[in-house]
Structures are given as C-alpha cells and as structure tokens.
N, C-alpha and C positions, 0 to 999 in steps of 0.2 A: 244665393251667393256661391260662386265657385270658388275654393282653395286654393291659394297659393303656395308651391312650395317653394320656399327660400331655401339657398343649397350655398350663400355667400359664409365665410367667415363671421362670426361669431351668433347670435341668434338664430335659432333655425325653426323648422315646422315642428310641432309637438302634435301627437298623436290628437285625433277629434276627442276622444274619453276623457283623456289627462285635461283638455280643455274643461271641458262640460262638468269635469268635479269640482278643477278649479272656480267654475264660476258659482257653483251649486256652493260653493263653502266661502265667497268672496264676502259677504257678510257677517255669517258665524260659520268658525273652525268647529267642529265636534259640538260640544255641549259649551264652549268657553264666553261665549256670548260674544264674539268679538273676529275681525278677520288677523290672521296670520301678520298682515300688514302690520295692525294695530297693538299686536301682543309685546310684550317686554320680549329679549334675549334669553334672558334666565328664569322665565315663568318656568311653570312646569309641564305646559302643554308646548310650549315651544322646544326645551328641551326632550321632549317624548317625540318630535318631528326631528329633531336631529339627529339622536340616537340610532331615528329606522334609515333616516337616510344614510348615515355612515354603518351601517351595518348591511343596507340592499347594496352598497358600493363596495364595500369589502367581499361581498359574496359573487358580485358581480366580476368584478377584477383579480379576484382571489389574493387580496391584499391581507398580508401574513399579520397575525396580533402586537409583533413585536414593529410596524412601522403604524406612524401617525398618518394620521387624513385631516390635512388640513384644507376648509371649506374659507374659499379665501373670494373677496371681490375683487375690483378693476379689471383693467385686461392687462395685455402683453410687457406693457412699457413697464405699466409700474412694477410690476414682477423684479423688471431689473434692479430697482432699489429693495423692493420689501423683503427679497430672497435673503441678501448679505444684510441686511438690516436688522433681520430678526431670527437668521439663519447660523450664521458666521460662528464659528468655532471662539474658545478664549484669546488665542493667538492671533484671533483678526486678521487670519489668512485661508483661503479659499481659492478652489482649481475654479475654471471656469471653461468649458468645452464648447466650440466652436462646432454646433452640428447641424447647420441650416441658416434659413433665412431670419429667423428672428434673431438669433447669437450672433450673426454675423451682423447685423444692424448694431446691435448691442458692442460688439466688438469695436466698431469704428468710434464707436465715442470715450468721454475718458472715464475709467473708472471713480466708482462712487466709492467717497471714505468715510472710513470707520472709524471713529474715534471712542 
C-alpha cells in the first residue's frame, strides 16, 4: 500500500511509528488490560496519559505553569459557544477579536448569550 498524505484541514498524516504503536496497544494500553478507548477518564492509567500529554505540550510550546491547557473536542464552530460558555469572566462580558477567517464567520452571526 502506498501512503497518503492528507495536508486538508483538520486530520492529517501521523508519522508510520506513532501508527504502528498505536495499533500495537489498540487492544491493551501498558499492562491495563484494556484499549485507551475502553478505559474510564479518571482511571489512573488514563490520567498518567494525560499528564505526559500536557507536559510533552508545554515543553513543546513552552507554555508557562501559570496558564492552563485545556484538551478540548469538536471543531471550530462549537468553540464559538463553548469559549464564552465556560470561559466568560463574572461580568458576562468579553472582547472578542476579529483576526481571520474563522472570527470573521463567527463575527457575522449573532452573539451567543449568557445568562
């Protein structure tokens, strides 16, 4: 089989290794008897996958200890709501900056309220 590399927005190519572990542990993670998929949030082997990912990310990005890393799902859209949703100051007021093509999407429509 030849490789495809995808180079569209959002999913992309992942190294052949990063493959090949992921399949080698698609059944049992480490010693846990079970795949990643399968595991609780707040197991302890799950939490020990989190910890390194938010720590190879902070080393990565050189993300300071005094800001959070939040590992969030969906994509672009729902960002728009879950930002001021879960973000928003006590005052339920927030800047919002026009810097491209997703904000400007985001811009045309009407804001989301907070009650």
């Amino acid at each position: 089989m030849q490789r495809v590399y995808n180079f569209s927005a959002g999913p992309s190519a992942l190294p052949e290794e990063v493959l090949k572990k992921a399949q080698s542990e698609m059944l049992c993670y480490g010693t846990s008897g079970m795949s990643v998929m399968e595991m609780s949030h707040r197991s302890k082997d799950f939490m020990s996958i989190l910890d390194s990912a938010e720590s190879s990310l902070r080393e990565l990005m050189q993300v300071p200890d005094n800001y959070k890393v939040l590992f969030l799902q969906e994509g672009a859209s729902s960002q728009f709501a879950m930002v001021p949703l879960n973000l928003m100051n006590k005052n339920k007021k927030a800047d919002y900056v026009n810097t491209g093509a997703w904000s400007k999407r985001r811009s045309k429509k009407q804001s989301v309220m907070v009650r």
